[in-house]
C-alpha positions in Angstrom: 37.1 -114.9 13.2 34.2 -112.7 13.4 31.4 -113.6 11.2 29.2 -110.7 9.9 25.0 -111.3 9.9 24.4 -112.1 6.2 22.4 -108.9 5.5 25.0 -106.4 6.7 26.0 -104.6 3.6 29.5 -102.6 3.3 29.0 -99.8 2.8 30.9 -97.3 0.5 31.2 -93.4 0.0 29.1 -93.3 -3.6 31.9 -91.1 -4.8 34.2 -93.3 -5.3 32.6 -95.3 -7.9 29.8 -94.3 -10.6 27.7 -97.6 -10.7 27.5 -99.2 -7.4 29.3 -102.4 -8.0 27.4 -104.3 -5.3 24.7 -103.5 -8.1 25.4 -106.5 -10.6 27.2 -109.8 -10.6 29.9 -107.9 -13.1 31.0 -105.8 -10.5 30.9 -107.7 -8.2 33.7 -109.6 -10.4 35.2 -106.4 -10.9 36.1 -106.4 -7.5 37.0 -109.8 -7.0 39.4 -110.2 -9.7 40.3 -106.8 -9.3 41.4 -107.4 -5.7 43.7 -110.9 -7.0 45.1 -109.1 -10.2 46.2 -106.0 -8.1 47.7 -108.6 -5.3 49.8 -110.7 -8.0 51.1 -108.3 -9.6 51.0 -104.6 -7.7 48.8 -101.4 -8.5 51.6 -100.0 -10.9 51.1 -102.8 -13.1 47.1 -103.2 -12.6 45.6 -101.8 -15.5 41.4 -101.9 -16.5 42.8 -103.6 -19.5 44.4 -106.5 -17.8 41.5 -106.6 -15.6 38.9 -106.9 -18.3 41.3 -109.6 -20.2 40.8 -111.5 -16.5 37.2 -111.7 -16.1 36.2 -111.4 -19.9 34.4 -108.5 -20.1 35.7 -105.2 -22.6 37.7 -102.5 -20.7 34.7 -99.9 -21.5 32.5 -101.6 -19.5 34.9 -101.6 -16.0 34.7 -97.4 -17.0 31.0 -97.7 -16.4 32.1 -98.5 -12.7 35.2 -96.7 -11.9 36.7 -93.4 -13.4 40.0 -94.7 -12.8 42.1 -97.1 -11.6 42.7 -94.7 -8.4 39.2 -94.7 -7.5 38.3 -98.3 -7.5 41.9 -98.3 -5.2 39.6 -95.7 -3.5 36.7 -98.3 -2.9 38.7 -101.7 -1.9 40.1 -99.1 0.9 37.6 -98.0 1.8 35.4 -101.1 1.9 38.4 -102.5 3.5 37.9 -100.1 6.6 34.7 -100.2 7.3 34.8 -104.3 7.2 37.3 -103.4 10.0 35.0 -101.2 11.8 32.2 -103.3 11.6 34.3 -106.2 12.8 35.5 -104.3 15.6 31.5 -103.1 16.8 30.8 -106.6 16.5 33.8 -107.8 18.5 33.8 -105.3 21.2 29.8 -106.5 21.8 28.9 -107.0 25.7 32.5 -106.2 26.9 32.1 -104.0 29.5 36.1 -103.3 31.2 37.2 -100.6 28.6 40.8 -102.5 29.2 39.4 -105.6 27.6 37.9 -103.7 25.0 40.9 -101.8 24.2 42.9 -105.0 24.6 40.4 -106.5 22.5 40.4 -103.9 20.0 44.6 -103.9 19.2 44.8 -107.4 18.9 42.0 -107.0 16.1 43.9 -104.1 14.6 47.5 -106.1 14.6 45.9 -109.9 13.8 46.9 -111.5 10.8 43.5 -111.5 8.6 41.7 -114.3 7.8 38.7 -114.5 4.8 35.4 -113.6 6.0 32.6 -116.4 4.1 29.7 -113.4 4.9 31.2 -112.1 1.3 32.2 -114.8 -0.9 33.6 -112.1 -4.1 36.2 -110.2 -1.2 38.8 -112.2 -0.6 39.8 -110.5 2.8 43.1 -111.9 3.0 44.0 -110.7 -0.4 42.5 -107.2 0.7 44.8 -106.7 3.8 47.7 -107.4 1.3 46.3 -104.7 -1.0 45.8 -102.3 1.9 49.4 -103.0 3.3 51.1 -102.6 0.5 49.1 -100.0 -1.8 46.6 -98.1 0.6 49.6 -95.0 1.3 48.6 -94.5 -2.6 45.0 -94.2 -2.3 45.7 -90.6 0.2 49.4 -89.5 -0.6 48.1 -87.6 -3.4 46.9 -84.0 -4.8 43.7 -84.6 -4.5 43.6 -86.2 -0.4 42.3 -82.8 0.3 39.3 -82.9 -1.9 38.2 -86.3 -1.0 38.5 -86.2 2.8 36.2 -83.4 2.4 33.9 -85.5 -0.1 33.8 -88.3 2.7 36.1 -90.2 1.4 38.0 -91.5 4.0 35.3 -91.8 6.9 35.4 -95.5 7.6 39.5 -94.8 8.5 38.6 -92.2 10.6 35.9 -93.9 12.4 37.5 -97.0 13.2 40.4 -95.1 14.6 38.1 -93.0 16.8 35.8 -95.7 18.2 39.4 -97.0 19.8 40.4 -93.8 20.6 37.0 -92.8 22.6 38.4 -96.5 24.6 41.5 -95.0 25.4 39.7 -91.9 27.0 37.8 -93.8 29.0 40.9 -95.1 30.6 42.7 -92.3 30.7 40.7 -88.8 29.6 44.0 -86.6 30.1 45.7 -88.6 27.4 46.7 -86.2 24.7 47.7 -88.4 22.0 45.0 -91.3 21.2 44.3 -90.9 17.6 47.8 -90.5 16.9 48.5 -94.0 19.1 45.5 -95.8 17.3 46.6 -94.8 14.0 50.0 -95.3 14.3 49.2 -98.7 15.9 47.5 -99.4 12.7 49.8 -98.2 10.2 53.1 -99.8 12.0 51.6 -103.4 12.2 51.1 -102.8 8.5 54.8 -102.0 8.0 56.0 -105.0 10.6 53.5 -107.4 8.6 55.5 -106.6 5.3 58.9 -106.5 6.8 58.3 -110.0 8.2 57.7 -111.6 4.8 60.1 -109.2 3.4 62.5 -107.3 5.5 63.4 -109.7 8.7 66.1 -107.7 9.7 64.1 -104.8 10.0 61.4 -106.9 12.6 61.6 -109.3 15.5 60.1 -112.7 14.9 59.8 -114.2 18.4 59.5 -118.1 18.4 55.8 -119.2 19.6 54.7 -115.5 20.1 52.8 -112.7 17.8 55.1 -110.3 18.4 53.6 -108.1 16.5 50.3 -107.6 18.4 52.4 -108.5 21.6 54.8 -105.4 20.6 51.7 -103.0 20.3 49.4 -104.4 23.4 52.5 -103.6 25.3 53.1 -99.9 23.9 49.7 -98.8 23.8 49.3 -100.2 27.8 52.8 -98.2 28.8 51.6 -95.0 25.8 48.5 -94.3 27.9 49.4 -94.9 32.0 
């Protein structure tokens, strides 16, 4: 597991919330209990009023943070991606073969998660469950227009281009490399949930990730 330095700070479009929860230790337990009430029980169910019954605190003041339940969705996501970018900088560090960094770089994308100590009020784990499961709701919406234009979405975006720009430097006529990285992304997402949920719709492969095996192996035969 890649550990972040301590003063690294995720950073977050400021649209997405009205008071920087970063900014206090109450929103800071926004998004920690936030994170575990919308993993129990699903972001259909996950209201500010359950949230403030959780950490004790009225549902007014969770307003002062977030507009809406959609926009703190908006945040986790999007701190979410950038951790994953950040991770991947980090991880890529001193590897020079553009193979081993791309190599490198699906295996991070396809990995199970594991919790990060560099910030003890995420609960990674959790996080990756959230985005797997809820993150299609956070841009399948009127408004996904609006806020990639606000910014919104820019720690997606670069993550999937930093792999991309490795792809080109194997192969600069390959046509396609956003669309492989972010399918890459997306599909482990979907073969993560149908393993725990939908076998039959996966291959579980005794003593193997098959998961990051099965996209190492398209992304080395997509881009030849």
């Amino acid at each position: 597991m890649i550990q972040l330095p301590v003063q690294i700070k995720i950073k977050v479009n400021p649209k997405v919330f009205l008071k920087d929860p970063e900014s206090s230790n109450l929103g800071k337990d926004i998004v920690e209990h936030g994170i575990e009430l919308i993993a129990e029980i699903g972001f259909e169910a996950f209201t500010f009023k359950k949230l403030g019954g959780r950490i004790g605190s009225p549902e007014s003041s969770i307003y002062r943070y977030f507009e809406n339940k959609h926009k703190l969705l908006l945040y986790l996501t999007s701190w979410y991606w950038s951790w994953m970018e950040y991770r991947l900088y980090f991880s890529l560090t001193n590897i020079n073969s553009p193979q081993n960094r791309l190599e490198r770089a699906v295996v991070l994308l396809t990995e199970l998660i594991e919790e990060d100590s560099s910030f003890s009020h995420v609960n990674e784990v959790k996080l990756n469950q959230i985005v797997i499961t809820e993150s299609p709701k956070s841009y399948l919406t009127k408004e996904v227009d609006q806020e990639n234009n606000e910014g919104i979405f820019a720690g997606y975006k670069q993550l999937v281009a930093r792999v991309s720009d490795i792809i080109l430097e194997i192969n600069p006529d390959y046509k396609y490399p956003h669309m492989l990285v972010s399918t890459v992304i997306e599909g482990a997402h979907f073969q993560r949930y149908f393993v725990k949920h939908l076998p039959r719709l996966t291959d579980v492969v005794k003593g193997e990730n098959s998961i990051t095996e099965f996209y190492l192996e398209m992304v080395s035969k997509a881009i030849k």
